[in-house]
C-alpha positions as CSV (number, residue, x, y, z in Angstrom):
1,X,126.6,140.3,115.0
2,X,128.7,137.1,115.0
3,X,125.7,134.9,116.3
4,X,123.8,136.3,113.6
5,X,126.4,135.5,110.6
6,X,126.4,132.3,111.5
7,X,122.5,131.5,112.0
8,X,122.5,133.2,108.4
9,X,125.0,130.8,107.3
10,X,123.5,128.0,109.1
11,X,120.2,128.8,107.1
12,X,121.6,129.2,103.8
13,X,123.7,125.6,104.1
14,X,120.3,124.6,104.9
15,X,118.5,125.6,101.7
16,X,121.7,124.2,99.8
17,X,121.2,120.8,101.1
18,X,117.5,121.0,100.7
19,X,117.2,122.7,97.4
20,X,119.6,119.6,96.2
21,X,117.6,117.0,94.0
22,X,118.5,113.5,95.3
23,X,118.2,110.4,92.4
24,X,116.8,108.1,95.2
25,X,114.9,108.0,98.6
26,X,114.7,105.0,101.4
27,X,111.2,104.4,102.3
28,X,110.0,101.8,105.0
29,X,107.0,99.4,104.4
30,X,105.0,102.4,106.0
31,X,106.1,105.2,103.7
32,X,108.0,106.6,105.7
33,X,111.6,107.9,105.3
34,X,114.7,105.7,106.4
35,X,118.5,106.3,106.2
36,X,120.6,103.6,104.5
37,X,121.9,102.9,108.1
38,X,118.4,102.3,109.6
39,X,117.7,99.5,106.8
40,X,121.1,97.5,107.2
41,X,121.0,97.7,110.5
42,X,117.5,96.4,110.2
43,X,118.2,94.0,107.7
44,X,121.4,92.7,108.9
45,X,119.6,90.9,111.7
46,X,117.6,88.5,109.3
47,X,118.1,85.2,108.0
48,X,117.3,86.5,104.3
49,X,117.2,89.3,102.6
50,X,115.1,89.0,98.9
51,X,116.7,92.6,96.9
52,X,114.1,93.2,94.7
53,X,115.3,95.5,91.7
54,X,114.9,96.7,88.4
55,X,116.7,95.2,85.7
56,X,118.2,98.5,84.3
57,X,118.1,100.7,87.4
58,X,121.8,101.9,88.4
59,X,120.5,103.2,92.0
60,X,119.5,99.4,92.3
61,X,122.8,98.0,91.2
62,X,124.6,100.2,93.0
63,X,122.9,99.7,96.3
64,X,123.5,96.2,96.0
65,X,127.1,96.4,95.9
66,X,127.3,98.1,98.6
67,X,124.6,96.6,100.8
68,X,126.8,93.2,100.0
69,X,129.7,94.6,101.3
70,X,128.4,96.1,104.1
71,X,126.7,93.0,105.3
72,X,129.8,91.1,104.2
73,X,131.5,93.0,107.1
74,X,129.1,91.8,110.3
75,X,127.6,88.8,109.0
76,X,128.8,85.3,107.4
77,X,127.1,86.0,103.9
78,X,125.9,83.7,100.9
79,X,124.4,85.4,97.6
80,X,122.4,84.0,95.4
81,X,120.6,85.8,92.2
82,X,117.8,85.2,89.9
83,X,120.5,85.8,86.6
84,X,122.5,82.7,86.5
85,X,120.3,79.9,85.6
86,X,120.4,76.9,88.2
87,X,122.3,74.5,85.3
88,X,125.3,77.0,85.0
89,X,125.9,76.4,88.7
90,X,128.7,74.7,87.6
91,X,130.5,77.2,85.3
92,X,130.0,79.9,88.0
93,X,131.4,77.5,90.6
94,X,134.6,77.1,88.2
95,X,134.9,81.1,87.6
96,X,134.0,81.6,91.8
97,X,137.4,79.1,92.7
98,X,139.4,80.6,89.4
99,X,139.3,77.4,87.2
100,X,138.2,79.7,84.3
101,X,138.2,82.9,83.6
102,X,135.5,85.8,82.8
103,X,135.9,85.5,78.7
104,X,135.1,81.7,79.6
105,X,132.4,82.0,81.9
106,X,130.5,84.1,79.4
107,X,130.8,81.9,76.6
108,X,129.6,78.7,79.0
109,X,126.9,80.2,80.8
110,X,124.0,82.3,79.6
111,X,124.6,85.2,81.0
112,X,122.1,88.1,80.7
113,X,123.6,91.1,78.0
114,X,124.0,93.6,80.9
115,X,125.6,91.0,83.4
116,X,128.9,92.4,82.6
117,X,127.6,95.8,84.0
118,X,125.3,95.1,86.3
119,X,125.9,91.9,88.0
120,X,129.6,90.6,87.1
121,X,130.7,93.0,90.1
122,X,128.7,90.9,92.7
123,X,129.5,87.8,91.3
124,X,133.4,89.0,91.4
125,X,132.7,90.0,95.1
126,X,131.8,86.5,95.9
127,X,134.8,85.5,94.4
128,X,137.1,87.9,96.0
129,X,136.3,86.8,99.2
130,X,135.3,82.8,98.5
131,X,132.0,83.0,99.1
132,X,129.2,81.1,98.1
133,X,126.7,82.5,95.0
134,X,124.0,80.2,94.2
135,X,122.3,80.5,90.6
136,X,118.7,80.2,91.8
137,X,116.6,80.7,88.4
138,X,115.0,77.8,86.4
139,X,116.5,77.2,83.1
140,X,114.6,79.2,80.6
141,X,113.5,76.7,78.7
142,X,111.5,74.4,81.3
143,X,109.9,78.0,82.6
144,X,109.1,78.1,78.2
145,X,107.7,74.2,78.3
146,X,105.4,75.3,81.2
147,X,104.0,78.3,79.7
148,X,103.8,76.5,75.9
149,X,102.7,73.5,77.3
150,X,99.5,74.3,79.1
151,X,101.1,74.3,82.8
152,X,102.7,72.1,85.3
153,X,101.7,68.7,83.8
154,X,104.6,69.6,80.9
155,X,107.0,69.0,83.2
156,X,106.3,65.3,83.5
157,X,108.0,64.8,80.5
158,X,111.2,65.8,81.4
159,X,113.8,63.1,82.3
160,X,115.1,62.8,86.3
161,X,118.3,64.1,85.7
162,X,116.8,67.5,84.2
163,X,114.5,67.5,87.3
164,X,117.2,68.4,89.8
165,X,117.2,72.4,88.0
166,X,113.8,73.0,89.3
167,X,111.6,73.3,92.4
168,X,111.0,69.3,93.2
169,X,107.3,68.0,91.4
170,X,104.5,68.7,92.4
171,X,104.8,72.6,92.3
172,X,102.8,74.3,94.7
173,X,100.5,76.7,93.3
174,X,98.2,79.6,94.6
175,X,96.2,81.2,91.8
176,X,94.5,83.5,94.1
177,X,97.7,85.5,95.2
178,X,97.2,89.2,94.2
179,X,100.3,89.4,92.3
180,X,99.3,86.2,89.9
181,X,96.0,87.7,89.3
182,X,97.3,91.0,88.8
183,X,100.0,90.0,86.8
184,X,97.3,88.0,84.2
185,X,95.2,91.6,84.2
186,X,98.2,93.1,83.3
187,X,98.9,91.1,80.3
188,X,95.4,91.3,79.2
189,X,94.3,88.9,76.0
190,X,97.7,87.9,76.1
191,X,97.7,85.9,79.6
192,X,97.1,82.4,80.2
193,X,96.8,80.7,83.6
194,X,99.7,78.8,81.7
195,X,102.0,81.9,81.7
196,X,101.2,82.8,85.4
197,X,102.4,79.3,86.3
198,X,105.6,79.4,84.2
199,X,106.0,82.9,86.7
200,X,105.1,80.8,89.9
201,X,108.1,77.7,88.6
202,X,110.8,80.6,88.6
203,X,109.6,81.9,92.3
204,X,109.5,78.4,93.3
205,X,112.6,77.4,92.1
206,X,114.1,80.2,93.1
207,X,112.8,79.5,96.6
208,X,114.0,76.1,96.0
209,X,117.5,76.7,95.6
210,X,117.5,79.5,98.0
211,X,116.9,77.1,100.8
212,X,119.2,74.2,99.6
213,X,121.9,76.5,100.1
214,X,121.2,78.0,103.1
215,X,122.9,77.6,106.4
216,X,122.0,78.4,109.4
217,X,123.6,81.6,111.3
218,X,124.2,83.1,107.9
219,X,122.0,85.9,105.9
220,X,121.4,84.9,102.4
221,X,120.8,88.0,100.3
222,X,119.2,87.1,96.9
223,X,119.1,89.4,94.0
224,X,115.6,89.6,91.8
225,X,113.9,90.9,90.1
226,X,111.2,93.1,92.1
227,X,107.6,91.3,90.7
228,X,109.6,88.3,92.0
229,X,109.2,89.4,95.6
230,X,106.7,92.6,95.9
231,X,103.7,92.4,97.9
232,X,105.2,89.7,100.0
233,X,104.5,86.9,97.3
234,X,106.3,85.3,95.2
235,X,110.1,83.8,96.3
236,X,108.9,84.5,99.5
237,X,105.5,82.9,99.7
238,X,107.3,79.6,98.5
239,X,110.1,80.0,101.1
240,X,107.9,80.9,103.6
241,X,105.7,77.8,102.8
242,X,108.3,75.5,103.3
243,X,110.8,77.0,106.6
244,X,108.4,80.1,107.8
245,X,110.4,80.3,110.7
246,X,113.1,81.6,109.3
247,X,113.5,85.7,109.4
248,X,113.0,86.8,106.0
249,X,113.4,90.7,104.8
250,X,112.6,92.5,101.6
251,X,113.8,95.7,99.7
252,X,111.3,96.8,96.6
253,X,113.1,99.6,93.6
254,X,110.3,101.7,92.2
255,X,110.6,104.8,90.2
256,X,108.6,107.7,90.5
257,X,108.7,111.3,89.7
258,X,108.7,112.7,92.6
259,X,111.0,110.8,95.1
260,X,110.2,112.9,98.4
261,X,106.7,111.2,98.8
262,X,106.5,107.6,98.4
263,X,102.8,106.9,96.5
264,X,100.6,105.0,98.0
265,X,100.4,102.1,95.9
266,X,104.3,101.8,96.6
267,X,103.6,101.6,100.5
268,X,103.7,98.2,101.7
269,X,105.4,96.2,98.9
270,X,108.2,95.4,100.5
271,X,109.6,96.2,104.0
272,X,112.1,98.8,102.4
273,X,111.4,100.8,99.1
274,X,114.2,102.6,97.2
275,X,112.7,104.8,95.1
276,X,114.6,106.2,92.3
277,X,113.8,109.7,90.4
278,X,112.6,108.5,87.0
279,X,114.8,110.4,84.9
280,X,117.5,108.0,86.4
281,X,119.4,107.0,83.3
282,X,119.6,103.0,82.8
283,X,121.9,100.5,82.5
284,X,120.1,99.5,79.3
């Protein structure tokens, strides 16, 4: 009788835990389920680690934090995020070392409106325990001059000294890549090969920056947007132009409304895929 209370209660704890609804699931490149463990563990190993997110998804933010910290705790760690434009290194230097404070750094640096939120408590890890956070993107207004300006060529008319925010002249460009030529389907009688190439001056100034700050035996984790990284493009095909020897990994955030099977377009975009219920309130 005993033996058969508790297989009963076994069973019922059982259908508790799977009758919860869980906001997110950890998918590899394959589609198949991973624990949070298996993808550190995985990912604490490389030389670095492109987050792909979404801007407003809280699962994403969240897993940041703590994928930050985690690696923080076995690894000598740099950060770096798309968010902070490559200029307003400076000012994020001066906040990192304590020079100036918060109210200061948001009235010297364009922040995005939901950095408070979403990214101030990465940058004030860095800070908390000195390390480095690089500010990766290009200044909007050179990725603008691109786009307006018909394409690379545009930037020829910038001085030297406003060179050293972006990728170094001539930018490498591919087209071809799926996610280019998906991205100008996407945008339909909007796109122009123009706009595609103001995309392919943020990866490659990302990628740029990325690799100026790297050192070697430490994981860089970057923070991005996911179109930045999916598919294996993007930052990565412009780091892994220039050091491909390097060990690179990548996490993807989708949302979809069933989390327990990842869809097949979602397999292979990245090596791990968080995907996030999409009734998942956001951040904004």
């Amino acid at each position: 009788m005993k033996k058969t209370l508790l297989i009963l209660a076994f069973i019922l704890n059982l259908f508790t835990i799977t009758a919860q609804k869980e906001p997110y699931v950890i998918y590899n490149a394959k589609g198949k389920k991973v624990s949070y463990k298996k993808m550190l563990k995985t990912l604490e190993k490389k030389d670095m680690v492109l987050f792909g997110e979404l801007h407003n998804n809280p699962i994403a933010h969240w897993l940041q934090y703590e994928l930050t910290a985690d690696f923080h705790d076995k690894r000598r760690l740099i950060l770096g995020a798309e968010m902070i434009e490559a200029d307003n290194q400076k000012e994020l230097n001066d906040y990192l070392t304590g020079k100036i404070d918060y109210k200061a750094l948001d009235s010297t640096a364009r922040l995005w409106n939901n950095h408070k939120t979403d990214y101030a408590p990465l940058v004030d890890f860095a800070k908390d325990n000195n390390l480095v956070f690089v500010a990766t993107n290009v200044p909007r207004r050179y990725a603008s001059l691109v786009y307006k300006g018909g394409g690379f060529n545009a930037l020829d008319t910038i001085s030297d000294s406003e060179k050293a925010w972006i990728a170094p002249l001539p930018i490498a460009y591919d087209a071809e890549l799926p996610g280019y030529k998906k991205m100008l389907e996407m945008m339909g009688a909007h796109a122009t090969p123009s706009l595609v190439m103001a995309q392919a001056l943020k990866d490659a100034t990302m990628a740029h920056f990325i690799l100026q700050n790297y050192k070697e035996g430490t994981l860089f984790l970057h923070f991005n947007g996911a179109y930045h990284s999916n598919d294996y493009e993007g930052i990565l095909w412009y780091l892994q132009l220039q050091r491909p020897q390097l060990n690179y990994g990548t996490i993807s955030t989708v949302m979809q409304e069933n989390v327990q099977r990842l869809q097949e377009e979602n397999h292979h975009i990245a090596d791990f895929i968080i995907c996030v219920d999409q009734n998942m309130t956001a951040t904004y």
